[in-house]
C-alpha positions as CSV (number, residue, x, y, z in Angstrom):
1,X,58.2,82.0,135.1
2,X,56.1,84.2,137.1
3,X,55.8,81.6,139.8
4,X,59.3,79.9,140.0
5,X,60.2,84.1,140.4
6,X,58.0,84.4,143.3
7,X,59.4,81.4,144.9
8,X,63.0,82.6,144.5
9,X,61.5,85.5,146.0
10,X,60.7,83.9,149.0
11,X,63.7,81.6,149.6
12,X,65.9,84.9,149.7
13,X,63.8,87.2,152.0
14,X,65.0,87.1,154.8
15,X,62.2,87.5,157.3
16,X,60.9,83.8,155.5
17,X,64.0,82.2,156.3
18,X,64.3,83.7,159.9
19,X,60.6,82.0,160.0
20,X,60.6,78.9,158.5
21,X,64.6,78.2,158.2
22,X,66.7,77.4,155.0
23,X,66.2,75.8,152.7
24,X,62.4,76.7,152.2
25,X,61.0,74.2,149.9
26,X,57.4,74.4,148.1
27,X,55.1,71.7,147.2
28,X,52.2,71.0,144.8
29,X,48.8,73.2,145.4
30,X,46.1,71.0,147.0
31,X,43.3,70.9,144.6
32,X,41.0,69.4,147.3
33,X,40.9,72.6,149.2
34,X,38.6,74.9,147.8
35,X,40.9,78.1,149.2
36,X,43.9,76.7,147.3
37,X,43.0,78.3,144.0
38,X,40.8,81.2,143.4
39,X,39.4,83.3,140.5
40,X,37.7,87.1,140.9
41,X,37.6,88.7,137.0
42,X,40.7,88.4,135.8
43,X,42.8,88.1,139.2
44,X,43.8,84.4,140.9
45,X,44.7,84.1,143.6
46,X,46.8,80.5,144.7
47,X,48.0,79.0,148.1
48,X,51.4,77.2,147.9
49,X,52.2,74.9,151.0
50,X,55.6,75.9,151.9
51,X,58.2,73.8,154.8
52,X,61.3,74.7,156.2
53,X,63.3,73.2,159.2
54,X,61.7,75.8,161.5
55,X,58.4,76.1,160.3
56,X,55.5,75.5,158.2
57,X,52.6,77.8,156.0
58,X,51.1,78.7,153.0
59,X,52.5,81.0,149.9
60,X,49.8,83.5,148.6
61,X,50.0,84.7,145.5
62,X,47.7,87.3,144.1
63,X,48.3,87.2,140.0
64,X,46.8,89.4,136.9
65,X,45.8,88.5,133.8
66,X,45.9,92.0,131.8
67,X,46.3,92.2,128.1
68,X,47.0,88.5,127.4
69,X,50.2,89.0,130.0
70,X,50.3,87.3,133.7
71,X,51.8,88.6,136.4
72,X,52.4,88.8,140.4
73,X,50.4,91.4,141.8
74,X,51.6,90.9,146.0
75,X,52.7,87.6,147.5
76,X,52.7,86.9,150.9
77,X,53.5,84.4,153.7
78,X,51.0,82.8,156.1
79,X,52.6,80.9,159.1
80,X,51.4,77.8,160.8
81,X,54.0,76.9,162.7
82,X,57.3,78.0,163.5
83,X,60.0,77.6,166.2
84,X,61.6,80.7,166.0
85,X,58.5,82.9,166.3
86,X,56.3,82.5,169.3
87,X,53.1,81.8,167.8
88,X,51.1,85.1,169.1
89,X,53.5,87.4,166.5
90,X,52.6,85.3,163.3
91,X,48.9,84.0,164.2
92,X,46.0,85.3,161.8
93,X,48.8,87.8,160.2
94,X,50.8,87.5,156.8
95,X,53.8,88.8,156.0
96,X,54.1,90.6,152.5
97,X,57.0,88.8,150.6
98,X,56.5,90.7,147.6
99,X,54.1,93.6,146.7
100,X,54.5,95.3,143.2
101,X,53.3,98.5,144.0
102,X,56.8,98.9,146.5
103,X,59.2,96.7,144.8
104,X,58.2,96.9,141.1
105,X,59.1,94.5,138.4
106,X,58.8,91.0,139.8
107,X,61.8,89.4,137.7
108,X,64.2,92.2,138.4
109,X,63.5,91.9,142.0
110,X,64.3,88.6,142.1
111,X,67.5,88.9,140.6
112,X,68.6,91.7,142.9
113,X,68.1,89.4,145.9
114,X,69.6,86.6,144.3
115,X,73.5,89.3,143.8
């Protein structure tokens, strides 16, 4: 649940589909890449690829595992390619898609975007 929120997260923000175009579609985490799935103590950290008609990245999410609970601590939104943004405003920068420290509860924010 944590993950399907995050990604409903990121089809309604509207910066993501300014980048990468509607509708933003996710696909499987690639295993091969080392980067794609990380673990530091009890926080992970996964890259989704992500594709839209405009554009192209990777999904970040940075997850917690605290008293047998999971949860989404920030997600964020790495460009490769886009042809709406010129490539020197979203080279070697993220944007922050979700971040629970400003928008709080994960599940509730997703259902405020998707009123």
């Amino acid at each position: 649940p944590q993950i399907r929120s995050s990604l409903r997260v990121l089809r309604n923000h509207a910066g993501a589909q300014f980048i990468l175009g509607k509708p933003i579609k996710d696909f499987k985490i690639d295993l091969s890449d080392e980067n794609a799935k990380k673990v530091k103590g009890n926080e992970y950290f996964y890259k989704i690829p992500v594709k839209g008609p405009d554009g192209n990245g990777f999904y970040h999410l940075q997850t917690i595992v605290s008293d047998g609970s999971w949860s989404v601590l920030k997600s964020e939104l790495e460009v490769r390619e886009s042809k709406t943004l010129e490539e020197a405003k979203y080279k070697d920068k993220r944007l922050v898609i979700f971040d629970t420290e400003k928008h709080g509860d994960l599940h509730q924010y997703a259902e405020k975007l998707d009123e």
